[in-house]
N, CA, C and O atoms as CSV, one atom per row, in Angstrom:
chain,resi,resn,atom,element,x,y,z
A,1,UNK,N,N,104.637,144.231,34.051
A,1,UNK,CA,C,103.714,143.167,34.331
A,1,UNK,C,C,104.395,141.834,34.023
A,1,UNK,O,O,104.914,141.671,32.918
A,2,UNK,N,N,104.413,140.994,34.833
A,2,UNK,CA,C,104.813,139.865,34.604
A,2,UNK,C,C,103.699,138.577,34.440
A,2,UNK,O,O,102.578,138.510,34.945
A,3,UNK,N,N,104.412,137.532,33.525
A,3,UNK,CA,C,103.524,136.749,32.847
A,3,UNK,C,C,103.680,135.387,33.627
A,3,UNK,O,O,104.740,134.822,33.360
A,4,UNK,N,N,102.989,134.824,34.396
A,4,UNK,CA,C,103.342,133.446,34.601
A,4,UNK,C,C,102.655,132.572,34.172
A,4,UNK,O,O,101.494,132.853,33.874
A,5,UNK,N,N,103.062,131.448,34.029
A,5,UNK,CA,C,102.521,130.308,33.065
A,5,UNK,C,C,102.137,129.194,34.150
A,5,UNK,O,O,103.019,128.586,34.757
A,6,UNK,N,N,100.375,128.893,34.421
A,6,UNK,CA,C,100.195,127.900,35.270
A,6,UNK,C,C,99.748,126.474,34.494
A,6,UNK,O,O,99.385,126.451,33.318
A,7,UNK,N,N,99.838,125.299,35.354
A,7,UNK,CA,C,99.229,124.440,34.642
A,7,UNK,C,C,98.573,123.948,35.442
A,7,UNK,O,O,99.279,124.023,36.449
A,8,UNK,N,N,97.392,123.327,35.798
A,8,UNK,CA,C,96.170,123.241,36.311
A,8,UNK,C,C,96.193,121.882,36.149
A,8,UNK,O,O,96.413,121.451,35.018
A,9,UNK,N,N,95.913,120.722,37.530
A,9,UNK,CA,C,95.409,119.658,37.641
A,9,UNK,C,C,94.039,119.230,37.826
A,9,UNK,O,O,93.963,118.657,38.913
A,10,UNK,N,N,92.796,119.265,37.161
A,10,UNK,CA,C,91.649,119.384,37.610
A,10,UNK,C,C,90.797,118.018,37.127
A,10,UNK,O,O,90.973,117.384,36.086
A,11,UNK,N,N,89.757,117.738,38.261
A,11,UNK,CA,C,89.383,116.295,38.050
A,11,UNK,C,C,87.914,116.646,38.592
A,11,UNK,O,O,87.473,117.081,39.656
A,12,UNK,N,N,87.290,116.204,37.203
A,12,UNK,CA,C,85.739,116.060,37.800
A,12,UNK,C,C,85.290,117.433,38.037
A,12,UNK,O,O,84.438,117.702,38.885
A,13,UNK,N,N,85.943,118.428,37.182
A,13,UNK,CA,C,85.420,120.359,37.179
A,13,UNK,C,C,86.202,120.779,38.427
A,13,UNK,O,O,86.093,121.989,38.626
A,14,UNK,N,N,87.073,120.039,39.463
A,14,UNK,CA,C,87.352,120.599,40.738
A,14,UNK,C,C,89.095,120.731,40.458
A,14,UNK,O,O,89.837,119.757,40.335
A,15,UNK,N,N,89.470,121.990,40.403
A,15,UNK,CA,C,90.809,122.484,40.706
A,15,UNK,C,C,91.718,121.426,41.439
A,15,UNK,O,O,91.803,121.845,42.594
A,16,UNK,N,N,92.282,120.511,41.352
A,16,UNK,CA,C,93.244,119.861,42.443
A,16,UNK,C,C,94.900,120.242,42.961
A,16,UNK,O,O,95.427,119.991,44.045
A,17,UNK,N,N,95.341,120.777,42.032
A,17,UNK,CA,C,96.730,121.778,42.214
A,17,UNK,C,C,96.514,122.523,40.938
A,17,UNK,O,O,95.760,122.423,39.969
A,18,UNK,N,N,97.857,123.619,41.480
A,18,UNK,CA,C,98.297,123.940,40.468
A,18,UNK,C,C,99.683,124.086,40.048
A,18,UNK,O,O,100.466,124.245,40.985
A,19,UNK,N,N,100.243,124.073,38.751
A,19,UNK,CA,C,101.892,123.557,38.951
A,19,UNK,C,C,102.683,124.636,37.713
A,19,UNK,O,O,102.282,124.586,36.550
A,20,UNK,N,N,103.747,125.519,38.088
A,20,UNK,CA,C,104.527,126.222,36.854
A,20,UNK,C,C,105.478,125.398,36.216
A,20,UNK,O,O,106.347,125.773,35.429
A,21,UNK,N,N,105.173,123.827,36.752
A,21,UNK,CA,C,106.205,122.822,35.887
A,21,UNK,C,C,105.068,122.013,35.016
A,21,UNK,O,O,103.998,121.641,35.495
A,22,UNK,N,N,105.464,121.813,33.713
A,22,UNK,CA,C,104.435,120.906,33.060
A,22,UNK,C,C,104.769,119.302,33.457
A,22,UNK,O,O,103.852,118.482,33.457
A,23,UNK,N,N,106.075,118.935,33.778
A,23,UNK,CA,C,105.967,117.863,34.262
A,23,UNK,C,C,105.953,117.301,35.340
A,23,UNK,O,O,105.793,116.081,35.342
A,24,UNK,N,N,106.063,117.780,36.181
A,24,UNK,CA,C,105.376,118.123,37.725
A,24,UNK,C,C,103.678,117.739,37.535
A,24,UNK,O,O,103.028,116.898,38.154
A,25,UNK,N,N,103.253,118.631,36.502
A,25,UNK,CA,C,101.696,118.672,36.588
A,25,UNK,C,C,101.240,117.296,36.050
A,25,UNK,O,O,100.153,116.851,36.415
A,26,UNK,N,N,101.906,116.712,35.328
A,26,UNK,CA,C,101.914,115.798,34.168
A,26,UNK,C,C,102.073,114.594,35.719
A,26,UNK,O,O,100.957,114.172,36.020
A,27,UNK,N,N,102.649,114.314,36.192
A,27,UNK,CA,C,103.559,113.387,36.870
A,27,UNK,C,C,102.331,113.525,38.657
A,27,UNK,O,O,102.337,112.672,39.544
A,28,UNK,N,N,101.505,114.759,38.660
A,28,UNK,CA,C,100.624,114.416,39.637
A,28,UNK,C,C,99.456,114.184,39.303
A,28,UNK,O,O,98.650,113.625,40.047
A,29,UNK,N,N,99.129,114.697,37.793
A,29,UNK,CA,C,97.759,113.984,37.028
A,29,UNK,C,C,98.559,112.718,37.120
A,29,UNK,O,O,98.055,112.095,38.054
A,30,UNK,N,N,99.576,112.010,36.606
A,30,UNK,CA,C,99.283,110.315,36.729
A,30,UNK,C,C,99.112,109.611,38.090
A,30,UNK,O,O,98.449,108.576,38.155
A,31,UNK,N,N,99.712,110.165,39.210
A,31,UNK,CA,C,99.555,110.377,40.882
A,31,UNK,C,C,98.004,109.686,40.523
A,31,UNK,O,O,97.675,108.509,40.670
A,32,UNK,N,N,97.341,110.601,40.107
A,32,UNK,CA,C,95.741,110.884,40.596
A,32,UNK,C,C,94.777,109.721,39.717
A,32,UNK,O,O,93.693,109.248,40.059
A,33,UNK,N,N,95.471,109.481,38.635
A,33,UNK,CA,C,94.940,107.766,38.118
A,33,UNK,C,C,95.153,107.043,38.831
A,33,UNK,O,O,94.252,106.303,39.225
A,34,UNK,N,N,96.393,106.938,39.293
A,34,UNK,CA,C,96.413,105.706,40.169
A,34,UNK,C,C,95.537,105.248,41.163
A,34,UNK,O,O,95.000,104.167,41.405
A,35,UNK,N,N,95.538,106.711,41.835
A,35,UNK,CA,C,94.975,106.865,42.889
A,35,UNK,C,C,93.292,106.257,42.828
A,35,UNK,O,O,92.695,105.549,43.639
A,36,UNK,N,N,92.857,106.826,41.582
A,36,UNK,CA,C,91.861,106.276,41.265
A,36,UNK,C,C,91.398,104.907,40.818
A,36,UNK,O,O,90.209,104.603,40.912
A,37,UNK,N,N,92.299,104.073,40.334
A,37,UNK,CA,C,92.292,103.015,39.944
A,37,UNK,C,C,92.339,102.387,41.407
A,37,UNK,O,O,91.332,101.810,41.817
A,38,UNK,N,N,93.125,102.451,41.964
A,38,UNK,CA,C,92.945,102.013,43.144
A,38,UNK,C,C,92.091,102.082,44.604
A,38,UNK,O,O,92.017,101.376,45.610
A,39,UNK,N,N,91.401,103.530,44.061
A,39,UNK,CA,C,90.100,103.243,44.691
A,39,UNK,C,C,89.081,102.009,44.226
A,39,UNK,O,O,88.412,101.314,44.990
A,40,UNK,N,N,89.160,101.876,42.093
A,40,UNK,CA,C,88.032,101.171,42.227
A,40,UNK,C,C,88.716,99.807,42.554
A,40,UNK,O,O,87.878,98.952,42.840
A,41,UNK,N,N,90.174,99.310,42.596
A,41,UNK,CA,C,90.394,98.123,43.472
A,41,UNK,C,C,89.481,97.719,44.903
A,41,UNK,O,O,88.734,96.804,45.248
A,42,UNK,N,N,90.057,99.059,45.535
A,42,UNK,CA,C,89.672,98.792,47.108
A,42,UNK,C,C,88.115,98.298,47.513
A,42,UNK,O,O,87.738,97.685,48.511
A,43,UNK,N,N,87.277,98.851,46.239
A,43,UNK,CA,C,85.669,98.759,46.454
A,43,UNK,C,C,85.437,96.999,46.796
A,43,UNK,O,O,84.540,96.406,47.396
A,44,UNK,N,N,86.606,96.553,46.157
A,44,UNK,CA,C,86.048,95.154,46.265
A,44,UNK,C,C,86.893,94.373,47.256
A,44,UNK,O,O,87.019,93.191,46.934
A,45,UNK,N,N,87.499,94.725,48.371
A,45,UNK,CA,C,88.202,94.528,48.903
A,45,UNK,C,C,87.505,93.828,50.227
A,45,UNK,O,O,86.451,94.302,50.651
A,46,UNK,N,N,87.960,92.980,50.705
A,46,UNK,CA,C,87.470,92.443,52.233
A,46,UNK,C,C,87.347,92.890,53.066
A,46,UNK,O,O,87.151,92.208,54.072
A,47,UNK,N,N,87.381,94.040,53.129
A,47,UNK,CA,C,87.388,95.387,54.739
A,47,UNK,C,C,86.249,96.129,53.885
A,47,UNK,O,O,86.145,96.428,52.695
A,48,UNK,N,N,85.512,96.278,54.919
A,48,UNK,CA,C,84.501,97.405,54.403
A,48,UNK,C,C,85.375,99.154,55.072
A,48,UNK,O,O,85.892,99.295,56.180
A,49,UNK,N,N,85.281,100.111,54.085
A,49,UNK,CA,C,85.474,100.826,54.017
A,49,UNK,C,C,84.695,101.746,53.792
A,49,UNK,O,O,83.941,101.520,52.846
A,50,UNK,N,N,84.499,103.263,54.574
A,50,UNK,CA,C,83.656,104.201,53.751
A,50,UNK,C,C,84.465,105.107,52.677
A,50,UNK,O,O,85.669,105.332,52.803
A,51,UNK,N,N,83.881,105.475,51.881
A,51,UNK,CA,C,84.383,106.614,50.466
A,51,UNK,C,C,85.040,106.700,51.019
A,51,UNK,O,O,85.824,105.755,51.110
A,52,UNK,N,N,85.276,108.040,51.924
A,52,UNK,CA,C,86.396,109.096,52.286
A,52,UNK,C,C,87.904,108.004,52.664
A,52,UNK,O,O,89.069,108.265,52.365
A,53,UNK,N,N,87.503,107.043,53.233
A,53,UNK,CA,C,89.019,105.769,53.921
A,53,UNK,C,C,89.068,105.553,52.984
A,53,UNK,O,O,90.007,106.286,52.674
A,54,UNK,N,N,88.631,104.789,51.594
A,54,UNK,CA,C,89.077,104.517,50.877
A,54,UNK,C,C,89.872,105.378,49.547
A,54,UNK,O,O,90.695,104.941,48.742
A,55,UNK,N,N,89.337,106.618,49.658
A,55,UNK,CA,C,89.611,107.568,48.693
A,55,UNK,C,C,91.333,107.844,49.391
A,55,UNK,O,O,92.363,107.975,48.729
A,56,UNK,N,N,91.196,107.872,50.880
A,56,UNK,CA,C,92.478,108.595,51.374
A,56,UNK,C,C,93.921,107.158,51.233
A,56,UNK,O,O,95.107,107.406,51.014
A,57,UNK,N,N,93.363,105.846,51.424
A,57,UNK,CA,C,93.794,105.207,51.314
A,57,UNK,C,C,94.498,105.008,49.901
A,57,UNK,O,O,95.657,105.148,49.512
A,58,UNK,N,N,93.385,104.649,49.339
A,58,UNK,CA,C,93.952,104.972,47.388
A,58,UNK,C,C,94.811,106.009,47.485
A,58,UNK,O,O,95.898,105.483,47.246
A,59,UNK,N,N,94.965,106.952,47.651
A,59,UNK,CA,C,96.140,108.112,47.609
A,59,UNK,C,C,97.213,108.141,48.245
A,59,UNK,O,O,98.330,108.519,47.893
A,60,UNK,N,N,96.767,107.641,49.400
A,60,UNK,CA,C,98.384,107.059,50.195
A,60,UNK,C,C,98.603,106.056,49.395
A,60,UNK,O,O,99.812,106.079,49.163
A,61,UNK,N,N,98.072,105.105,48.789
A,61,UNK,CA,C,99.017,103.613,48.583
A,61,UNK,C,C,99.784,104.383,47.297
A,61,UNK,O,O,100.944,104.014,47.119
A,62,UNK,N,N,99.329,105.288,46.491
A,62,UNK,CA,C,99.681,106.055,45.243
A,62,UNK,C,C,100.981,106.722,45.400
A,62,UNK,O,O,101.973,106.412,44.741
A,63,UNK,N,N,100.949,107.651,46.296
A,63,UNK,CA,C,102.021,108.357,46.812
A,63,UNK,C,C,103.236,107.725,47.375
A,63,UNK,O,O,104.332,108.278,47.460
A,64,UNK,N,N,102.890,106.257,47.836
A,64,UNK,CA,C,104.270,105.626,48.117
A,64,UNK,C,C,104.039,104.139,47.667
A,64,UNK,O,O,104.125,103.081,48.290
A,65,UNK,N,N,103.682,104.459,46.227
A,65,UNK,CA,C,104.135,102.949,45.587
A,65,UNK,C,C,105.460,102.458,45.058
A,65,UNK,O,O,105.642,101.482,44.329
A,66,UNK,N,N,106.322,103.262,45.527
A,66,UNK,CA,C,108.072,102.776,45.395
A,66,UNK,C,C,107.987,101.762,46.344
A,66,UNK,O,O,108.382,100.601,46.238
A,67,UNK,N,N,107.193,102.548,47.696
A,67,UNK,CA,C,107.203,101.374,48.935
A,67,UNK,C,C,106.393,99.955,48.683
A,67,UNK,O,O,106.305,99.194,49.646
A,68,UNK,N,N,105.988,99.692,47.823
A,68,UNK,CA,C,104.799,98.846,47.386
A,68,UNK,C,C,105.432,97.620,46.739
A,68,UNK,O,O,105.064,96.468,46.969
A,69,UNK,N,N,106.735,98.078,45.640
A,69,UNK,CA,C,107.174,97.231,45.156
A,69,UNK,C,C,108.205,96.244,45.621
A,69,UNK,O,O,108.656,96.347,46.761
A,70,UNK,N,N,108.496,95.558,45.035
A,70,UNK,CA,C,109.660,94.365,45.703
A,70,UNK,C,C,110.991,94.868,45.807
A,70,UNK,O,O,111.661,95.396,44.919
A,71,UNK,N,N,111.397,94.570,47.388
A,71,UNK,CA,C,112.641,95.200,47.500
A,71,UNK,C,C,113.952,94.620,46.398
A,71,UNK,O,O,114.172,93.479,45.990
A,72,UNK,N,N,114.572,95.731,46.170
A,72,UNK,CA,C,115.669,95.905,45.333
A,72,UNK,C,C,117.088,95.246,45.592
A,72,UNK,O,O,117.824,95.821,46.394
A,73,UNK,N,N,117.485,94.201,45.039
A,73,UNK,CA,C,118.757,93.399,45.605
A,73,UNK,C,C,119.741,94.386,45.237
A,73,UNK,O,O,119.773,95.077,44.218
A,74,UNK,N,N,120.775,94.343,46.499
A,74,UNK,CA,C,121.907,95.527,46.520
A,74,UNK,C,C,123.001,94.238,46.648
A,74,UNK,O,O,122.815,93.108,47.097
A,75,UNK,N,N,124.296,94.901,46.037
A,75,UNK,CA,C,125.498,94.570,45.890
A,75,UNK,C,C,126.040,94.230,47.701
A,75,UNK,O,O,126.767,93.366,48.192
A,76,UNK,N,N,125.478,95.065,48.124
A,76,UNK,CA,C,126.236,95.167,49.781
A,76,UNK,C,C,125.799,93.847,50.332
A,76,UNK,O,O,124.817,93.234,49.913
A,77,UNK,N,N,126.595,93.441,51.308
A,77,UNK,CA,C,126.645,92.280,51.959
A,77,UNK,C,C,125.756,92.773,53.223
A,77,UNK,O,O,125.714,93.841,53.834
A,78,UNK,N,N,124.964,91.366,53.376
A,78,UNK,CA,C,124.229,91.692,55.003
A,78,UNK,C,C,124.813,91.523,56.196
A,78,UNK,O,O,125.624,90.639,56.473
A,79,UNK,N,N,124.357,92.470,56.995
A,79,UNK,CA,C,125.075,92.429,58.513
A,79,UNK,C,C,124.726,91.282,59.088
A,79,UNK,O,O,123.635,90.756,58.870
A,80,UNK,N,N,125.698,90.741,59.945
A,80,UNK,CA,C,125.518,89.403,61.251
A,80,UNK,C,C,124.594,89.659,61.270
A,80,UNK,O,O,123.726,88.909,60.822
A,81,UNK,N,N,124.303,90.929,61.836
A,81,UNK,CA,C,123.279,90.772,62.852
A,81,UNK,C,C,121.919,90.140,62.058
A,81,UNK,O,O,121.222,89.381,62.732
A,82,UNK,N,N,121.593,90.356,60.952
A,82,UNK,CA,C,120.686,90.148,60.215
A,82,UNK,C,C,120.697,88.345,59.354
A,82,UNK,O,O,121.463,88.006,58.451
A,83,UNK,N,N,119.711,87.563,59.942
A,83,UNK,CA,C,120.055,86.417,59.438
A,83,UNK,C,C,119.630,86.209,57.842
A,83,UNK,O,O,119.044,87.224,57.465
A,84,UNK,N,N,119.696,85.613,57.209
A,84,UNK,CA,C,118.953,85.479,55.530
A,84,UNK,C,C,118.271,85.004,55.238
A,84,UNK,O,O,117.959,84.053,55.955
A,85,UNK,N,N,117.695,85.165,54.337
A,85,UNK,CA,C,115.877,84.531,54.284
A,85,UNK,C,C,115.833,83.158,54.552
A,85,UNK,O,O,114.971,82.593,55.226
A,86,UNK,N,N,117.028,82.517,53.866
A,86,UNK,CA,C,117.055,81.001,53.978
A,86,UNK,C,C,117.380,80.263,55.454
A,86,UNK,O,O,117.077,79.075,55.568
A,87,UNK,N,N,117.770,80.709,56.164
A,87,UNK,CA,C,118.378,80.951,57.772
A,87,UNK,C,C,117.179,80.546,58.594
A,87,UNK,O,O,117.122,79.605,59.385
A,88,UNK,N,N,116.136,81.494,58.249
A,88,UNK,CA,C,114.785,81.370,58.936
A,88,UNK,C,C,114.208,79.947,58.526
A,88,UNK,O,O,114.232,79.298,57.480
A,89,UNK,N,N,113.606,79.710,59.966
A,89,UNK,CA,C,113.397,78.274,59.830
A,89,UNK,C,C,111.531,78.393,59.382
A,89,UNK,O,O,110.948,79.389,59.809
A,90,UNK,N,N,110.867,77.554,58.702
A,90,UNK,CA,C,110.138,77.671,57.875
A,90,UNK,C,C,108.523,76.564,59.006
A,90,UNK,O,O,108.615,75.406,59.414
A,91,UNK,N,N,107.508,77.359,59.140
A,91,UNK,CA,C,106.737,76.790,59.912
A,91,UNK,C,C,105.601,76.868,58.886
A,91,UNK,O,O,105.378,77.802,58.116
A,92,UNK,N,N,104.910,75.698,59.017
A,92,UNK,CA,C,103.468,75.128,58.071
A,92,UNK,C,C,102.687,75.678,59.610
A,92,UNK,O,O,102.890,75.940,60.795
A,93,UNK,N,N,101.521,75.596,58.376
A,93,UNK,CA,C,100.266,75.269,59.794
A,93,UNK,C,C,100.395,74.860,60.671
A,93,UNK,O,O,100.351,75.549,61.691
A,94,UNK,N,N,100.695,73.073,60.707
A,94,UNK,CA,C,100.855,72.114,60.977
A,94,UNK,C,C,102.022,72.196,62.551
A,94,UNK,O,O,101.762,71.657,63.627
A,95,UNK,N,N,102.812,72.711,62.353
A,95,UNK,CA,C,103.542,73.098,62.932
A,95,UNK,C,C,103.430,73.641,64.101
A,95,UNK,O,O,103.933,73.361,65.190
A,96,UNK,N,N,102.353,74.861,63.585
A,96,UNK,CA,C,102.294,75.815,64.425
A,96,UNK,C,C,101.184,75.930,65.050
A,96,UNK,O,O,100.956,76.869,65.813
A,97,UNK,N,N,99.778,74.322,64.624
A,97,UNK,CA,C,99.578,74.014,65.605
A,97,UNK,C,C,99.487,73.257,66.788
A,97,UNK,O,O,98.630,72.997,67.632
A,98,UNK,N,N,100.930,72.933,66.506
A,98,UNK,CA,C,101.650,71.356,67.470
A,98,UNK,C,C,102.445,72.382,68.387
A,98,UNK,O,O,102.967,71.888,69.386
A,99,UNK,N,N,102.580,73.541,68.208
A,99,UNK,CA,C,103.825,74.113,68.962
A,99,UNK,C,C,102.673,74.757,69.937
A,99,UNK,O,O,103.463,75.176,70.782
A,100,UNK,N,N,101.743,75.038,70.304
A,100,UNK,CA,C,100.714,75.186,71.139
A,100,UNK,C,C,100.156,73.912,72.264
A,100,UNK,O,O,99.501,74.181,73.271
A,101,UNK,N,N,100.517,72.646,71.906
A,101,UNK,CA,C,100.161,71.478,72.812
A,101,UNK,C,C,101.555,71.171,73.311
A,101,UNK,O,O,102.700,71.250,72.864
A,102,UNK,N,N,101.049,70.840,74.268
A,102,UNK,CA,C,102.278,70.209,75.450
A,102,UNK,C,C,103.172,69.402,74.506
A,102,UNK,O,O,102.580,68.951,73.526
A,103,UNK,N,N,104.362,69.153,74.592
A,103,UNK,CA,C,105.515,68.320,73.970
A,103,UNK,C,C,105.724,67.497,75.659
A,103,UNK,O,O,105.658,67.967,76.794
A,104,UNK,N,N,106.065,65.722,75.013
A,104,UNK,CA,C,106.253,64.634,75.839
A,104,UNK,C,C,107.320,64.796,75.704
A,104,UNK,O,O,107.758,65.011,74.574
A,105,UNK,N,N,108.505,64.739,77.288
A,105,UNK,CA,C,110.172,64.690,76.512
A,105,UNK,C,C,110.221,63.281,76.292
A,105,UNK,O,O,109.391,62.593,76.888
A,106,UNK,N,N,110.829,62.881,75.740
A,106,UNK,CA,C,111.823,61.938,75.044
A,106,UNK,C,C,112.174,60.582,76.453
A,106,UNK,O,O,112.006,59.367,76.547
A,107,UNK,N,N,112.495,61.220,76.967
A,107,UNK,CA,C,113.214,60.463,78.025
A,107,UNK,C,C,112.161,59.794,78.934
A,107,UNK,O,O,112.457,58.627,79.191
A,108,UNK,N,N,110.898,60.270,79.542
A,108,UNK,CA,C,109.601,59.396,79.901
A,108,UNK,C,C,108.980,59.056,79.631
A,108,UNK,O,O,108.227,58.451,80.395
């Protein structure tokens, strides 16, 4: 007979995985705070949402909050092809709503 050792993620009496790694189990119970915390963010959020979008949402933003954070400056140099933040030319409002009306040339 063999013995295996489970560890159980359960929230609110309901089974959610189950894991033979304790830190695996450990590391998707904190998954599932987040997840939750960020549901009760979303409640107050400017998009109306029902439960279920927001519950699935909270769990996606959870599952890829590496993607969430500020990209990571690398040693490597950027390609041509790619211009640099400072490169990009910088438009106000103001700007952009003058670039919608006719321009007078210069010359008449």
């Amino acid at each position: 007979m063999a013995v295996i050792l489970q560890y159980l993620v359960v929230r609110n009496g309901i089974e959610k995985m189950s894991f033979t790694n304790k830190k695996e189990a450990d590391a998707y119970d904190k998954l599932l705070d987040l997840a939750e915390h960020l549901d009760t963010v979303l409640i107050d959020a400017p998009v109306s949402l029902n439960e279920a979008d927001r519950e699935a949402l909270a769990l996606y933003l959870a599952e890829h909050q590496a993607k969430l954070s500020l990209p990571r400056k690398t040693a490597a140099k950027k390609s041509a092809s790619q211009p640099s933040r400072e490169a990009l030319p910088v438009i106000s409002a103001n700007d952009a709503s003058a670039a919608d009306e006719p321009r007078a040339s210069a010359g008449h």
